[in-house]
N, CA, C and O of each residue as an XYZ file, in Angstrom:
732
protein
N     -10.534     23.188     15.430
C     -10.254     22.670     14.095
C     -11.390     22.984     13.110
O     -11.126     23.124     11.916
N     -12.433     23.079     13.494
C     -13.345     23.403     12.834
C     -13.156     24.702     11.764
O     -13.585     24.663     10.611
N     -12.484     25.787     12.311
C     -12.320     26.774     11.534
C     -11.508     26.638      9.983
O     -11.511     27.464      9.071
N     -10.904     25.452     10.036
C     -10.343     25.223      8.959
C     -11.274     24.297      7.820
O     -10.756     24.137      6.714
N     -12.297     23.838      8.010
C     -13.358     22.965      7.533
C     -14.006     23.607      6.414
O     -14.466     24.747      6.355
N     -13.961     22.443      5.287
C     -14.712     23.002      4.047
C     -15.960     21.905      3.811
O     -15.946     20.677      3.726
N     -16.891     22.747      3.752
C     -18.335     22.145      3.645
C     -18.824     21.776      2.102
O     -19.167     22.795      1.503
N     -18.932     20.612      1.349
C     -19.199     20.418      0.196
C     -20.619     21.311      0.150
O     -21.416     21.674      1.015
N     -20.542     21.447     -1.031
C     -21.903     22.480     -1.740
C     -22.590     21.216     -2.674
O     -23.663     20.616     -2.606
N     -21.621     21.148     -3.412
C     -22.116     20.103     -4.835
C     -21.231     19.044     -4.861
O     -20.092     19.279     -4.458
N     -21.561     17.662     -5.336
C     -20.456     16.994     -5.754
C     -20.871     16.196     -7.053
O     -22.067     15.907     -7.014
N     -20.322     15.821     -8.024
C     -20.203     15.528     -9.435
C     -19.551     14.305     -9.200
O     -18.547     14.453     -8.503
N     -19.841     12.819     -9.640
C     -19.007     11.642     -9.986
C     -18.601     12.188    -12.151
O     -19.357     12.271    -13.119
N     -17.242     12.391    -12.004
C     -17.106     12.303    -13.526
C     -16.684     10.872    -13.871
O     -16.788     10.603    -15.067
N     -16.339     10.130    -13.264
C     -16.085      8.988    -13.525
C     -15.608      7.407    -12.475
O     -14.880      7.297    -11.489
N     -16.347      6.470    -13.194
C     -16.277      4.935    -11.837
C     -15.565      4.135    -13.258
O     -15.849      3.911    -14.435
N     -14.292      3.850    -12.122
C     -13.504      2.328    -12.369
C     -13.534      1.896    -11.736
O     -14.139      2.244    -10.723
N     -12.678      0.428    -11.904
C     -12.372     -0.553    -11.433
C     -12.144     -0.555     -9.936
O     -12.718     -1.218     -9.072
N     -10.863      0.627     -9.792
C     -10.483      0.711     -8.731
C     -10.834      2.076     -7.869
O     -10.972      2.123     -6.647
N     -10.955      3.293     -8.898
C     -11.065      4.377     -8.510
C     -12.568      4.964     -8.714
O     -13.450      4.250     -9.191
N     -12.826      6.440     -8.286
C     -13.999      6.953     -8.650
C     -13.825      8.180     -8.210
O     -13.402      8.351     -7.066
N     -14.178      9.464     -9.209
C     -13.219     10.168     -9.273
C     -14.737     11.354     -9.371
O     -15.769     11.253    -10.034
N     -14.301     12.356     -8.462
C     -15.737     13.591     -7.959
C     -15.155     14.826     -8.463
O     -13.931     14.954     -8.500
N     -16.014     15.823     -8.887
C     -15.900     17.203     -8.972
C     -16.684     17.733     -7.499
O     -17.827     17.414     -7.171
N     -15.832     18.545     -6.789
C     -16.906     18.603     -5.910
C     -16.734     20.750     -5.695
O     -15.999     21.544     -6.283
N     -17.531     20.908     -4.874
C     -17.573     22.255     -5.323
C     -17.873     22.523     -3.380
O     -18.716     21.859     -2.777
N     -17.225     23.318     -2.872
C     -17.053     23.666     -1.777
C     -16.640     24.667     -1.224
O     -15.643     25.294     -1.584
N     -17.622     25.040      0.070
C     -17.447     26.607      0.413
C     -16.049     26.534      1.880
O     -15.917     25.864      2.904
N     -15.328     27.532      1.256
C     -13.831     27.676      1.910
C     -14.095     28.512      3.546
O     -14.920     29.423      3.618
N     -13.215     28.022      4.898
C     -13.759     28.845      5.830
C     -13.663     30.210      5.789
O     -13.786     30.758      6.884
N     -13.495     30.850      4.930
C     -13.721     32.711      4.614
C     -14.952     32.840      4.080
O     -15.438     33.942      3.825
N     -15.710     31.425      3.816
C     -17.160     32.101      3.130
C     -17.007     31.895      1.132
O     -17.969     31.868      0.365
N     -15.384     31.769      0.697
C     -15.434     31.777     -0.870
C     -15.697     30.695     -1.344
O     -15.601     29.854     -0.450
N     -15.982     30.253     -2.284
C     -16.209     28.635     -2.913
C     -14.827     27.984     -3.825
O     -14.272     28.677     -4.677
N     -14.588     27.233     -3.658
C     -13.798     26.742     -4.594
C     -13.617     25.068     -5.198
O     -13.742     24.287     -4.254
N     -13.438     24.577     -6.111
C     -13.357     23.070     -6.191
C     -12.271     22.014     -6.077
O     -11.063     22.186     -5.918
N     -12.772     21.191     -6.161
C     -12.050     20.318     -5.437
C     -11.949     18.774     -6.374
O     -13.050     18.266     -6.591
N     -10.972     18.169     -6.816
C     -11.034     17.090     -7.455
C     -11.038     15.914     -6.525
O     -10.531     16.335     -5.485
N     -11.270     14.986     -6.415
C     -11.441     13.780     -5.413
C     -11.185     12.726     -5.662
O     -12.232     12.282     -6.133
N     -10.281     11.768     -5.674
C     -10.336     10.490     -5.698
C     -11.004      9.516     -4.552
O     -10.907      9.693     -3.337
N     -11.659      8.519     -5.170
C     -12.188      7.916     -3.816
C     -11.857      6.348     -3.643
O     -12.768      5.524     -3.571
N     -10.873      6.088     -3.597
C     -10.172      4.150     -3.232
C     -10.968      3.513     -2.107
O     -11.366      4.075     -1.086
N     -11.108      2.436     -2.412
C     -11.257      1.036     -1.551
C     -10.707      1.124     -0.099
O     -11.042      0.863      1.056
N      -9.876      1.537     -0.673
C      -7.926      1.335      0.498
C      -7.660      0.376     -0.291
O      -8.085     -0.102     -1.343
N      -6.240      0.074      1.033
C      -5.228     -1.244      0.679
C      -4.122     -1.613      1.559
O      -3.478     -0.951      2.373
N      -4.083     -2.433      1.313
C      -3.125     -3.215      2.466
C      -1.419     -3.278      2.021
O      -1.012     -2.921      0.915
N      -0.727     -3.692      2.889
C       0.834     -3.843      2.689
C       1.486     -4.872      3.376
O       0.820     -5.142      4.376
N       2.367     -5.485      3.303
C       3.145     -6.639      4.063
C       4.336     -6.628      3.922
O       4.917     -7.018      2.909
N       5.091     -5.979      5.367
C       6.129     -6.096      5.498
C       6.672     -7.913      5.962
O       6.611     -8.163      7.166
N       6.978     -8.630      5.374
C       7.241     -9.806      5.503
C       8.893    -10.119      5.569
O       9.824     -9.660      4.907
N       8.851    -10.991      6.536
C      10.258    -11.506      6.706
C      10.729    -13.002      7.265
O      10.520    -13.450      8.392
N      11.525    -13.743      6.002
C      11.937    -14.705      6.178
C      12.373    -15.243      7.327
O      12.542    -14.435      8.240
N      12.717    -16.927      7.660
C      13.307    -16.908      8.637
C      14.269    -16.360      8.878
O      14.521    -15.878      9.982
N      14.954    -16.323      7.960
C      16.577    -15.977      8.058
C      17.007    -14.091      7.619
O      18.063    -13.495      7.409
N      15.526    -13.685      7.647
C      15.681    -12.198      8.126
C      15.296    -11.478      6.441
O      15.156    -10.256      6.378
N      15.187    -12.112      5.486
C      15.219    -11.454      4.059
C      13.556    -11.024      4.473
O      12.749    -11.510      5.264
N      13.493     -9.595      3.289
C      12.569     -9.443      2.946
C      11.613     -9.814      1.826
O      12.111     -9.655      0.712
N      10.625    -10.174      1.836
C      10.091    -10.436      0.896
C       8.859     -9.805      0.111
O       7.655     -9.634      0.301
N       9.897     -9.529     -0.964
C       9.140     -8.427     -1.782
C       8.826     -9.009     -3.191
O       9.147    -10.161     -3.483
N       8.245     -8.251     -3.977
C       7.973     -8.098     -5.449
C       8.319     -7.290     -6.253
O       8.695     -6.161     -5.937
N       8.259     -7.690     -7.354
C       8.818     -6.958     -8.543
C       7.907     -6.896     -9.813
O       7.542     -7.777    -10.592
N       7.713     -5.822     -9.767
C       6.268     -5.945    -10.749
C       5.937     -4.375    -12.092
O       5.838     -3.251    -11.600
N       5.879     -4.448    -12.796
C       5.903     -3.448    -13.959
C       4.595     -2.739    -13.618
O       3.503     -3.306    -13.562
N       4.886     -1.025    -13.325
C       3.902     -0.163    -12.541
C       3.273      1.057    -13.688
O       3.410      2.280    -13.638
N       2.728      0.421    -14.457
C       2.129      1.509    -15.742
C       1.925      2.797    -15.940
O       1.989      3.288    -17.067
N       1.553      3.752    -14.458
C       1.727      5.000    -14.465
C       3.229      5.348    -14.304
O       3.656      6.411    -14.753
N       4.111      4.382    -13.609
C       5.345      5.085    -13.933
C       6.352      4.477    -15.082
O       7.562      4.695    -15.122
N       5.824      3.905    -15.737
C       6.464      3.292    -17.231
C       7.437      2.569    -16.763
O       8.452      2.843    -17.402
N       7.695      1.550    -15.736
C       8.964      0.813    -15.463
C       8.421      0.170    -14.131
O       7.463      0.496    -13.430
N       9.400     -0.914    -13.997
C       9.176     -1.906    -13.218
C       9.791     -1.701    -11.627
O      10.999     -1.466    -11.608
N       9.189     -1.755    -10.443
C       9.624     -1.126     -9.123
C       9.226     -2.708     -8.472
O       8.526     -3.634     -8.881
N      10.048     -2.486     -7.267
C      10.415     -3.261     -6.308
C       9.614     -2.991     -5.362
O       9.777     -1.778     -5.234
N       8.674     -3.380     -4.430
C       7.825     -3.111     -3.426
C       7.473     -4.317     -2.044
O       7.918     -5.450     -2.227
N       7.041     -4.169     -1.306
C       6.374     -5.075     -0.049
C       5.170     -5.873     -0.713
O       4.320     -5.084     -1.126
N       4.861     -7.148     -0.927
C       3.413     -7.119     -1.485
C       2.557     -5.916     -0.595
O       2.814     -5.270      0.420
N       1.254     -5.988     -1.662
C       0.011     -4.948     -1.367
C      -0.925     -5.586     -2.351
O      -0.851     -6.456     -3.218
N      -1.757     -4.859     -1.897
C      -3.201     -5.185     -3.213
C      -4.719     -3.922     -1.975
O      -4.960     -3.630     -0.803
N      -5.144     -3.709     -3.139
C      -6.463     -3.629     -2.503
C      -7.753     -4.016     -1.379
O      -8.092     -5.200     -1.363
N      -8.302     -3.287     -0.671
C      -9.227     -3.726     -0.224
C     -10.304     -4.089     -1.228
O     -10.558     -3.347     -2.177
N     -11.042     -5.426     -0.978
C     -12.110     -5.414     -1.674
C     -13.158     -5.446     -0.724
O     -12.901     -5.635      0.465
N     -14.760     -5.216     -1.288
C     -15.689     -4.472     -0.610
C     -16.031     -5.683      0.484
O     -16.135     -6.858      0.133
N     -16.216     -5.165      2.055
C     -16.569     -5.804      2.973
C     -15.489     -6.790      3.354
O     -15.828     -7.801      3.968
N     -14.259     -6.597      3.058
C     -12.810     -7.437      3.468
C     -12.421     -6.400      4.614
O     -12.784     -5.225      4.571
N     -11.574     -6.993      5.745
C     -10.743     -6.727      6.545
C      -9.824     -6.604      6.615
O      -9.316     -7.669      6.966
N      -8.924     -5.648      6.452
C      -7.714     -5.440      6.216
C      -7.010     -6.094      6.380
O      -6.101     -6.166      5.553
N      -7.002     -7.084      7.705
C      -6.287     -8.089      8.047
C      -6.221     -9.227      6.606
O      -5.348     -9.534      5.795
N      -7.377     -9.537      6.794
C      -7.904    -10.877      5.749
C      -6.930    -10.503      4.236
O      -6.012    -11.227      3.850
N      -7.315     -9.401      3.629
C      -7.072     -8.807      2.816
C      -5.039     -9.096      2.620
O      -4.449     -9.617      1.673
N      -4.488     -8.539      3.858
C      -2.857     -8.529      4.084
C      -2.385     -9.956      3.517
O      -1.506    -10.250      2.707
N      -3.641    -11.023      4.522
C      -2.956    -11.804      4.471
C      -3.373    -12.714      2.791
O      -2.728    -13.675      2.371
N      -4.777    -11.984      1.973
C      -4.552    -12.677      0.621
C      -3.602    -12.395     -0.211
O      -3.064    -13.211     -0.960
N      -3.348    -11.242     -0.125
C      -2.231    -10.890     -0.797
C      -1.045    -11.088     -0.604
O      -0.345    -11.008     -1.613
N      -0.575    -11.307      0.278
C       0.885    -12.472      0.666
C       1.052    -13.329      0.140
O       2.043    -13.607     -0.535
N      -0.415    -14.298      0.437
C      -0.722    -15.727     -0.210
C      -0.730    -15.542     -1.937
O      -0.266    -16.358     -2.734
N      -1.225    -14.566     -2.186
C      -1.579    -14.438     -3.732
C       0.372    -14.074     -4.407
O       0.924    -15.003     -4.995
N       0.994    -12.999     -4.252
C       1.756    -12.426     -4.673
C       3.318    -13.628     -4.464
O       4.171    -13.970     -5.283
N       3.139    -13.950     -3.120
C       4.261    -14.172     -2.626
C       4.445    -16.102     -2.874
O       5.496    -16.686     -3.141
N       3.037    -16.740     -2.674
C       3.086    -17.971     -2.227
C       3.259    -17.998     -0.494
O       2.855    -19.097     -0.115
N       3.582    -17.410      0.325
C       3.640    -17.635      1.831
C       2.160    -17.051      2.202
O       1.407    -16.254      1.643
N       2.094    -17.825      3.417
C       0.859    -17.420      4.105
C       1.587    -17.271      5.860
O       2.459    -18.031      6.279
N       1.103    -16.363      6.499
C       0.862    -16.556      8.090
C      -0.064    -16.322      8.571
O      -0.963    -15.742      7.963
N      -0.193    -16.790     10.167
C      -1.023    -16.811     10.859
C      -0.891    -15.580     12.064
O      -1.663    -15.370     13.000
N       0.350    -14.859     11.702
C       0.585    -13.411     12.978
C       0.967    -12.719     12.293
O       2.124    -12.782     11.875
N      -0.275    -11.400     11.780
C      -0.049    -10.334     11.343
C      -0.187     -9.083     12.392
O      -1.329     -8.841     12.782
N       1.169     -8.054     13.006
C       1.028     -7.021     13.506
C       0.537     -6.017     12.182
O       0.759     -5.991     10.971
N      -0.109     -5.370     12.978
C      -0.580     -3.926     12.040
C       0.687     -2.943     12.697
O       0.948     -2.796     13.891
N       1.382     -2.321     11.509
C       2.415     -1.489     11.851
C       2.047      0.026     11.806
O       2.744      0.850     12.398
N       0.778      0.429     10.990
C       0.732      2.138     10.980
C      -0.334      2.061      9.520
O      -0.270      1.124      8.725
N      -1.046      2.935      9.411
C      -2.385      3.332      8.343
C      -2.060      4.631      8.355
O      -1.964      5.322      9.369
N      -1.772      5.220      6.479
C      -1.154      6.418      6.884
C      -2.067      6.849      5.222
O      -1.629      6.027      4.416
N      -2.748      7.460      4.742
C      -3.156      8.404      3.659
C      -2.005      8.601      2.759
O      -0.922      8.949      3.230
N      -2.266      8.280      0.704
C      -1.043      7.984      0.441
C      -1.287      9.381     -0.526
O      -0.406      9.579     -1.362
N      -2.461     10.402     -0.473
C      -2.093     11.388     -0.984
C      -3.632     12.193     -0.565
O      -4.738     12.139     -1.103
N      -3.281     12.717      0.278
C      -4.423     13.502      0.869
C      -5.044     14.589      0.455
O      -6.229     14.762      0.738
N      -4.465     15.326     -0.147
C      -4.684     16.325     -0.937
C      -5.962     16.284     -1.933
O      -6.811     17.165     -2.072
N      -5.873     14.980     -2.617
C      -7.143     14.477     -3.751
C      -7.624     13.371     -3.450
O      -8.817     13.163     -3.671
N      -6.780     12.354     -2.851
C      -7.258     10.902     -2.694
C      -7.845     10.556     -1.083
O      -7.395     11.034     -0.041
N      -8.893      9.657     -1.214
C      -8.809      9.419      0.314
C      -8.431      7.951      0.589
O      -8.955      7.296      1.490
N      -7.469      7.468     -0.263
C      -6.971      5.764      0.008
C      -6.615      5.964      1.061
O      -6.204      7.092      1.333
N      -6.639      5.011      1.979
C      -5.570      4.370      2.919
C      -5.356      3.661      3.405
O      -6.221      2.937      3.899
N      -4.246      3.486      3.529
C      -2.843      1.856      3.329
C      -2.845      1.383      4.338
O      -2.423      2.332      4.999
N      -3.064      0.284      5.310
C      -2.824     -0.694      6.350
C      -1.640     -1.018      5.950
O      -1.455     -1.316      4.770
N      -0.509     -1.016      6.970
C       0.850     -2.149      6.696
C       0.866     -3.010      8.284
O       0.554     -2.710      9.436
N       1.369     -4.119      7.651
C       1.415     -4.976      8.502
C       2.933     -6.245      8.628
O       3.619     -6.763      7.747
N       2.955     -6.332      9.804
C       4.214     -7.031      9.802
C       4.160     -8.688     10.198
O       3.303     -9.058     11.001
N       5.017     -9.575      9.662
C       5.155    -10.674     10.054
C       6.283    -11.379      9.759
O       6.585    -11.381      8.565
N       7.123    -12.090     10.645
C       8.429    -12.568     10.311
C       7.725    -14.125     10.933
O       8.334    -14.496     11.937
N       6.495    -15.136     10.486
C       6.202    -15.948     10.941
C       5.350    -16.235      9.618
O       4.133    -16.090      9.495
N       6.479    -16.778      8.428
C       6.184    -17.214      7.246
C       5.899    -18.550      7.245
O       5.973    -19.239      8.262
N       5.566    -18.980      6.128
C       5.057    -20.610      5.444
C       5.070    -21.027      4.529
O       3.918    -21.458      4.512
N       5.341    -21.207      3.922
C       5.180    -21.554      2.348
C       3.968    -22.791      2.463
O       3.829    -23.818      3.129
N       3.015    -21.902      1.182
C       1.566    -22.364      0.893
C       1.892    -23.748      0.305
O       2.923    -23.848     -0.359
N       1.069    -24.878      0.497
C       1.147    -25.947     -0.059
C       0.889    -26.070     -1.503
O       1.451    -26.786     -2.332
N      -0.199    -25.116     -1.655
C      -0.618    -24.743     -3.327
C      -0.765    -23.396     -3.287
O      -1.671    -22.811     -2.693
N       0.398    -22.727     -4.114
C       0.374    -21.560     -4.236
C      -1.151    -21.226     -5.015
O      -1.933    -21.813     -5.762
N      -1.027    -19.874     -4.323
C      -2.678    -18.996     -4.576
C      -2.208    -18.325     -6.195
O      -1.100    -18.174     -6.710
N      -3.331    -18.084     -6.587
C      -3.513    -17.730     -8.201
C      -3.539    -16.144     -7.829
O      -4.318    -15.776     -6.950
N      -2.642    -15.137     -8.529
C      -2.561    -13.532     -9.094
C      -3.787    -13.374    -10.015
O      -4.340    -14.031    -10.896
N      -3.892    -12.601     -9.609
C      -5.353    -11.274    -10.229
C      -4.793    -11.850    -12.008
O      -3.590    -12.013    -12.210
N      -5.526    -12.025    -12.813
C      -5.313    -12.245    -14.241
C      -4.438    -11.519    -14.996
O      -3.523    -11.963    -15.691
N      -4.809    -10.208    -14.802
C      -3.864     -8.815    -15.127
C      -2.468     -8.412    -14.476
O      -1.761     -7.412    -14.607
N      -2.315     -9.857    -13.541
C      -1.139     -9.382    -12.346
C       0.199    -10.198    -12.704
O       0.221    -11.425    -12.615
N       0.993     -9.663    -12.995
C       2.689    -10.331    -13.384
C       3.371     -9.908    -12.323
O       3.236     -8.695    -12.159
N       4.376    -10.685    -11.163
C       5.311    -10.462    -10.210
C       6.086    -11.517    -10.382
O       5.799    -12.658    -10.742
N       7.450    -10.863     -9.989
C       8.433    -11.767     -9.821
C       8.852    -11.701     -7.861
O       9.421    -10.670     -7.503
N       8.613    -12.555     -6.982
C       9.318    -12.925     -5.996
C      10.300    -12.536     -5.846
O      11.107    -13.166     -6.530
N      10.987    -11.348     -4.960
C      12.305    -11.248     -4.470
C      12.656    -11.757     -2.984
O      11.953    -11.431     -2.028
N      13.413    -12.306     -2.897
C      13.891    -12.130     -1.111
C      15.190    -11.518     -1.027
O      16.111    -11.908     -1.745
N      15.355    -10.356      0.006
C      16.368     -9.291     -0.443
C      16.718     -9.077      1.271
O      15.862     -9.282      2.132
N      18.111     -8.635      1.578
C      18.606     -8.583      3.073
C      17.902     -7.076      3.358
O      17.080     -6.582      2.587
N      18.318     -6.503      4.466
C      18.160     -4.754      4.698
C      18.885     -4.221      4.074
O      18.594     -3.176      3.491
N      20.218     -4.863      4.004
C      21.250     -3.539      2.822
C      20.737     -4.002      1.427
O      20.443     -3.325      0.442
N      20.723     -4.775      1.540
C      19.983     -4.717     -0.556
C      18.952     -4.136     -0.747
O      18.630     -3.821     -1.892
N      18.112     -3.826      0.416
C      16.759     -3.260      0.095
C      17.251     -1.772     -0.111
O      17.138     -1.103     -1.138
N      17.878     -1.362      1.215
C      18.840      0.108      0.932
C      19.081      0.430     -0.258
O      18.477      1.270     -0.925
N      20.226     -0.407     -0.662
C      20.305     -0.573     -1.853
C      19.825     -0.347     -3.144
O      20.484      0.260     -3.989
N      18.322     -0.965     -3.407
C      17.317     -0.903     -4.079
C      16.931      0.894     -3.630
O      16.549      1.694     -4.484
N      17.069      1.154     -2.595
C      16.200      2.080     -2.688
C      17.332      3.568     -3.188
O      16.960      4.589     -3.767
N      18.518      3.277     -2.801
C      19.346      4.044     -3.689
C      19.792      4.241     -4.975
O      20.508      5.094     -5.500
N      19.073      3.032     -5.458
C      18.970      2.724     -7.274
C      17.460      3.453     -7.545
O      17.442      3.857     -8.707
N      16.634      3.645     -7.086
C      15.671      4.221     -7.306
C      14.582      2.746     -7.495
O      13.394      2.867     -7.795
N      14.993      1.921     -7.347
C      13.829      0.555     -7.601
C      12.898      0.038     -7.145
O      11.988     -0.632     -7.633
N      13.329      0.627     -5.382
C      12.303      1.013     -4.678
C      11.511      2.251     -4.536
O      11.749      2.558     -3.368
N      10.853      2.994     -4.928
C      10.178      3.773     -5.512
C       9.156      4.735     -4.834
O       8.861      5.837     -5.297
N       8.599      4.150     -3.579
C       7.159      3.628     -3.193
C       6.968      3.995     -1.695
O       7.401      3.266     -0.803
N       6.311      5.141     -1.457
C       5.947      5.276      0.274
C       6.282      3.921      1.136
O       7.186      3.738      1.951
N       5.184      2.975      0.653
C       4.811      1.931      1.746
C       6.508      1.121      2.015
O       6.893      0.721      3.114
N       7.249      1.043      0.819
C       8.015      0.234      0.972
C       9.353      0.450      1.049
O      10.279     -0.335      1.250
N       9.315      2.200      0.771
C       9.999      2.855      1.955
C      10.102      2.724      3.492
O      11.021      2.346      4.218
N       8.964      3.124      3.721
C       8.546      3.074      4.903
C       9.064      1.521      5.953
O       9.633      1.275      7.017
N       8.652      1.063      5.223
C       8.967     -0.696      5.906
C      10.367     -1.042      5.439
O      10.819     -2.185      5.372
N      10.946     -0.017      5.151
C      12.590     -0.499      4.667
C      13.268      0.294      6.021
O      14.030     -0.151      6.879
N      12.716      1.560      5.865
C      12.732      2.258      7.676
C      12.866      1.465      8.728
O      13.858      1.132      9.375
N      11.233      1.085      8.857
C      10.625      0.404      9.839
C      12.003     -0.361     10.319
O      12.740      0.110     11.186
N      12.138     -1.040      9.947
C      13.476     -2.828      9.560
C      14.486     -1.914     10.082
O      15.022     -2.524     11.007
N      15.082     -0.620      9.947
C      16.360     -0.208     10.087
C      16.121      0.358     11.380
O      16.974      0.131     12.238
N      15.094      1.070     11.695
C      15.111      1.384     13.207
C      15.006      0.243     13.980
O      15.750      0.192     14.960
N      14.302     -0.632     13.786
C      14.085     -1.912     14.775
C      15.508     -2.254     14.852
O      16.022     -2.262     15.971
N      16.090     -2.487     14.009
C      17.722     -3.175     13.918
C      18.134     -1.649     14.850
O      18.161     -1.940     16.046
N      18.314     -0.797     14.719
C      19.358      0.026     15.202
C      18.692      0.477     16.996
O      19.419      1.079     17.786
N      17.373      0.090     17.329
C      16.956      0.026     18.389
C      17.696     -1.343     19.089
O      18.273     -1.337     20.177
N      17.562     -2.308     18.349
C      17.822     -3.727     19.241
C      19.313     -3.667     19.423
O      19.762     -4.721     19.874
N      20.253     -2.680     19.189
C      21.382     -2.842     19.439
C      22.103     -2.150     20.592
O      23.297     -2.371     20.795
């Protein structure tokens, strides 16, 4: 594998946000040529495939600014610095959703654009919900609306285009093979 390996030469921060931080980097190609390279560099972030007793999913609905319209998703949120993905799954459940649990499976950590970015997504599963006694407070900047939705409505959603979204694709999958395995 090595032969395919590109060795940074230079790297440039053009710019630090909030969430992102974003490199010029300049790197020699395995033929020996140089070429550059743009970089994003994320936190990560987490995902929660969550499920009611009675089998709904529980998702969000939340207005997504790079794509000018409002999408349907699994909660998620960010890693923040020195959090555990776990910890992390489960604030954001608590934060987005109002439920909290105590049994989170990790379902798969998969890179959500490799090419430039090096985020990557923890999802995690739990059908061993609660409803929080005092719901947890959203990020200031954060507006969601609570859905609980069956597997065919999520389908559904995702044939309307409302579901939008790798992760919550993915865990709309996940749900349909498990169902079509257990049968």
């Amino acid at each position: 594998m090595n032969h395919l390996k590109e060795t940074t030469k230079t790297s440039e921060k053009l710019f630090s946000g909030r969430i992102i931080d974003l490199y010029l980097e300049e790197v020699e190609l395995p033929n020996g040529k140089t070429s550059t390279r743009e970089i994003i560099k994320h936190p990560g972030a987490v995902a929660v495939l969550a499920l009611t007793k009675d089998k709904k999913l529980v998702m969000v609905q939340q207005y997504r600014k790079a794509m000018e319209r409002v999408l349907v998703e699994i909660p998620a949120g960010k890693l923040e610095k020195g959090e555990l993905p776990e910890a992390t799954a489960k604030r954001e459940l608590e934060e987005e959703t109002g439920y909290t649990t105590q049994s989170l499976q990790h379902l798969i950590s998969f890179y959500t654009s490799p090419g430039f970015a090096d985020e990557l997504v923890h999802v995690y599963y739990t059908d061993d919900l609660h409803v929080l006694e005092e719901k947890a407070e959203l990020d200031e900047d954060e507006f969601v609306d609570v859905l609980e939705v069956t597997l065919e409505e999520a389908q559904q959603l995702i044939d309307e285009q409302r579901i939008f979204d790798a992760k919550t694709a993915y865990a709309v999958q996940y749900l349909q093979l498990k169902q079509a395995l257990q049968k």
